[in-house]
C-alpha positions as a printed Julia matrix, in Angstrom:
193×3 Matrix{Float64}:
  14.03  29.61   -68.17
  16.12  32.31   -69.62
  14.8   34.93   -71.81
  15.67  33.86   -75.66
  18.86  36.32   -76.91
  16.31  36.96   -79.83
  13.5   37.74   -77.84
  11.72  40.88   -79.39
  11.25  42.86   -75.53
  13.07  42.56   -72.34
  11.98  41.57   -69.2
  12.62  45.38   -67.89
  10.24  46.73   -71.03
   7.15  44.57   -69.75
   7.85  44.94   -66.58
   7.66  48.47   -67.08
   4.27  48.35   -69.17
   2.92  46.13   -66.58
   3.44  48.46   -63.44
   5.42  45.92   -61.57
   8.69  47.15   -59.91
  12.32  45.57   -61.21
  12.77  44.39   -58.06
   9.92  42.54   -57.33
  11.13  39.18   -58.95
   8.04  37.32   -58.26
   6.53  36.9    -61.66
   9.75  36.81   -63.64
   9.5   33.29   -64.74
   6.28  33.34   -65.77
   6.92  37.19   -67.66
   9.99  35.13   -69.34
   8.07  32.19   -70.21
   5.63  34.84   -72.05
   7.86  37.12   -73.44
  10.22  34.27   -75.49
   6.45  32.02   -76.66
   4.86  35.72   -77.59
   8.66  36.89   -79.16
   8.53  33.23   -81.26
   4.65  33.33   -82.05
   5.02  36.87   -83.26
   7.62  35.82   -85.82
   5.91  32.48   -86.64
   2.81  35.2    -87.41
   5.13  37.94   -89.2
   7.02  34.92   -91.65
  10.15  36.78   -90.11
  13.15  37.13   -88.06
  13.08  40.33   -86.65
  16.38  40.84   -84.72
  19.63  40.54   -87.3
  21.39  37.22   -87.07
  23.33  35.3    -90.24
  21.3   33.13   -92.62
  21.84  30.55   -95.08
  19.28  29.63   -97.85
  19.24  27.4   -100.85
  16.67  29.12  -103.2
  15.23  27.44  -106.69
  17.34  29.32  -109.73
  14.28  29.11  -111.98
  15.67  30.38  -114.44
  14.93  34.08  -112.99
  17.01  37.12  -112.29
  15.49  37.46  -109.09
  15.76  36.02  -105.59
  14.25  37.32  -102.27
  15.79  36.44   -99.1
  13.27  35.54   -96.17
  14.29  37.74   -93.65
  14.9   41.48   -94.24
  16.03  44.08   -94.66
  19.57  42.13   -95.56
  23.06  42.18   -96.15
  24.21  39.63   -98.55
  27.86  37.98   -97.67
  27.75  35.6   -100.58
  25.94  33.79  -103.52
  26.44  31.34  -105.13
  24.29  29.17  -108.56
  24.99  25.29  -108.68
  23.4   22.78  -110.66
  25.27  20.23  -108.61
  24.71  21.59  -105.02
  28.25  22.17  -104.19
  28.28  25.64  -103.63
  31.95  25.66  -105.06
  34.35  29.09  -105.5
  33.79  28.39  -109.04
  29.95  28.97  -108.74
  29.87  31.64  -106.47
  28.53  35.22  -108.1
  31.05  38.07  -107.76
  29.25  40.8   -106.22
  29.78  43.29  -109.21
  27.32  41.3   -110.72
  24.44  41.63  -108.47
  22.62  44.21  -106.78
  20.32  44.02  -103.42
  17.56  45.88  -102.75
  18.22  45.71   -98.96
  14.7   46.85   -97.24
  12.93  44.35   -99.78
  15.48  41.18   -99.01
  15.51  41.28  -103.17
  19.03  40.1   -104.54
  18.91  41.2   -108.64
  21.11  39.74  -111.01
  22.72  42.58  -113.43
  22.54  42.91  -117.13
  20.98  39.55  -118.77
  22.46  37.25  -116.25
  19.81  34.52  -114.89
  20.08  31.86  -112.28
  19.64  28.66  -113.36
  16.36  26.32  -113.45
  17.2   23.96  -110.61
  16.33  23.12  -107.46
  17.85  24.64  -104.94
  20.78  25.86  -106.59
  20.92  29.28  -105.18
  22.78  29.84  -102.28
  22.56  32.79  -100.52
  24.37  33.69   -97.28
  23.64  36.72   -96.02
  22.53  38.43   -92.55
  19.09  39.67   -91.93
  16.65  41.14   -89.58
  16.92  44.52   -87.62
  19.53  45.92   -85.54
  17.32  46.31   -82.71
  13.72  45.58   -83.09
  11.57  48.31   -84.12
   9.39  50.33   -81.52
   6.04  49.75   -83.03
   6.75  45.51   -82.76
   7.63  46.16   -79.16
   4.04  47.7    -78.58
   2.46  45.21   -80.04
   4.41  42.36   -78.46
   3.77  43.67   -75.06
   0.2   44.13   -75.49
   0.02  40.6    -76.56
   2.5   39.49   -73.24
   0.32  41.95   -70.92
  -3.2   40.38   -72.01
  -1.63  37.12   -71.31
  -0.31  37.98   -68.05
  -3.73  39.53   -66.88
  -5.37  35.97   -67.91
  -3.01  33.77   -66.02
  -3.22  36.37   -63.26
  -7.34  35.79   -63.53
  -7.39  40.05   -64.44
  -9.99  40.76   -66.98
  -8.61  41.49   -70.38
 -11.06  41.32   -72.58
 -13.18  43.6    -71.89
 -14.53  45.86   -74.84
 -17.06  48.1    -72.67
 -18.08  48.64   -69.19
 -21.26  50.39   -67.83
 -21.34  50.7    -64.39
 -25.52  51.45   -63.98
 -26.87  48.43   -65.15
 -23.6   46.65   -64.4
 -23.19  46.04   -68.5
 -19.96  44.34   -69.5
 -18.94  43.4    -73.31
 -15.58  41.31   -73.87
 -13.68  40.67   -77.17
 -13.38  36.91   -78.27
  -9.99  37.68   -79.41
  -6.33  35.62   -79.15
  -4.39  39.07   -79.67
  -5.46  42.63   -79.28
  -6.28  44.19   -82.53
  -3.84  47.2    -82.31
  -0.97  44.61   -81.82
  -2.49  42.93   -85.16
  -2.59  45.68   -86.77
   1.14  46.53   -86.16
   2.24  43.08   -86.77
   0.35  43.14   -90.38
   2.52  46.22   -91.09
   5.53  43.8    -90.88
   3.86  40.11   -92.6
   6.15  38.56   -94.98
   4.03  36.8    -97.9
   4.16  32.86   -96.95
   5.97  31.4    -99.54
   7.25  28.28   -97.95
């Protein structure tokens, strides 16, 4: 399998935290295999996209100035407020009359303008995400990708504290390392689907 064009590390980057050489090719489908379900999981987890990509969303009007997009920070291309779901030039909102608080994903309609109360009768097309994805994510997504490597590999990776007199060993009972939850949290997107 190929590794995903959104994945959120490259092969190289784990590779690299891993101690394995680029040329030793061995364990490339299996790092690949890790890196795109860790990359997807991660996102699942976060309520996000993290790398930019283009983005369509119909969006309840409820009779609210305010809309947030699901996956910023963003740059709106268009949007639009229809009763009837046609998304038509004649409903689509010129962008003099609304403002977007890009970091937040929070589109603002100016002065006492208010979108509609209907269902889905917001359209907003817009691209969102990062440029690249930012360092801190990387961290934690190879942390999570190492510990599962070291498992499949039968490496302890759990392991919390080791004495070496009475031979005393203490492991975690924990699906992710807590500094990689800890960076992910910095990055959690409210669910609101």
């Amino acid at each position: 399998m190929a590794l995903d064009p959104y994945a959120l590390i490259t092969l190289v980057y784990a590779k690299r935290e891993l101690s394995i050489a680029e040329t030793e090719t061995g364990m490339d489908a299996l790092l690949t295999d890790l890196i795109n379900a860790v990359s997807e999981r991660v996102e699942q987890y976060c309520n996000r996209r993290f790398l930019r990509r283009s983005f369509v969303e119909y969006k309840d009007g409820e009779g609210e100035d305010t809309v947030f997009a699901d996956n910023p920070p963003i740059t709106v291309h268009s949007l639009f407020d229809d009763l009837n779901n046609q998304y038509g030039s004649g409903t689509q909102i010129s962008v003099d009359d609304f403002v977007v608080w890009e970091d937040e994903g929070r589109v603002v309609l100016d002065g006492d303008y208010v979108f509609a109360d209907g269902k889905k009768n917001v359209k907003l097309y817009y691209a969102g995400g990062f440029s690249s994805v930012p360092a801190d994510i990387q961290h934690g997504v190879v942390l999570v990708v190492a510990q599962a490597y070291k498992k499949a590999e039968g490496q302890q990776w759990n392991i919390a504290s080791l004495s070496i007199g009475d031979k005393t060993v203490t492991h975690v009972d924990q699906a992710w390392p807590k500094e990689a939850i800890e960076i992910f949290d910095r990055y959690r997107l409210p669910d609101i689907g």
